[in-house]
N, C-alpha and C positions, 0 to 999 in steps of 0.2 A: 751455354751454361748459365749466364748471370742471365738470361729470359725465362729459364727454369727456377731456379731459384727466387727472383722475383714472381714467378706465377704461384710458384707454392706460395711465399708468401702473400699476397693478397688472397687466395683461395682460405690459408689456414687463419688471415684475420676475416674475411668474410662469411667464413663459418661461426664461427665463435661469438660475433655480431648478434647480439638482442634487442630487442626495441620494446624492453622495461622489465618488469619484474615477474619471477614466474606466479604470485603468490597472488591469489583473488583476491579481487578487489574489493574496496569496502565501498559499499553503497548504503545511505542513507534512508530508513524505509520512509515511503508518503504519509503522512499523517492526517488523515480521515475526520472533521470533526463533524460530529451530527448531530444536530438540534436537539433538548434535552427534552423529553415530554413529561409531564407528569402521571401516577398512576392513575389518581383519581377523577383526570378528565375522560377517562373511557366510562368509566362509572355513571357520572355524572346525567349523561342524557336518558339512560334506563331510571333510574331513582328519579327525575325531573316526570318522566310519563309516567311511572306509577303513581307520582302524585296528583297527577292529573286525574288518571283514571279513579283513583280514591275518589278525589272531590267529586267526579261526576257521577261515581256510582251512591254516595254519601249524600248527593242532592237531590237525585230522583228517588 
């Protein structure tokens, strides 16, 4: 009888037994940083050859 009672108990504390919280976890998102460009350097080398092309077609 007390080998019974002792197995229940241990069965009904190792049921009951958790290993932490039921509630998701927080996690921390990655923080990504990425070079900042400007708008006006895409610009830049289209406006640089058409001024070239000016001056060359303005000198012949």
């Amino acid at each position: 009888m007390n080998k019974l009672v002792l197995a229940a108990a241990l069965t009904a504390a190792a049921s009951t037994a958790s290993a932490g919280n039921l509630a998701e976890p927080i996690v921390e998102p990655v923080v990504i940083e990425q070079a900042a460009t400007s708008s006006s350097s895409g610009i830049l080398l289209p406006l640089l050859l058409l001024v070239l092309v000016g001056a060359a077609v303005a000198s012949s």
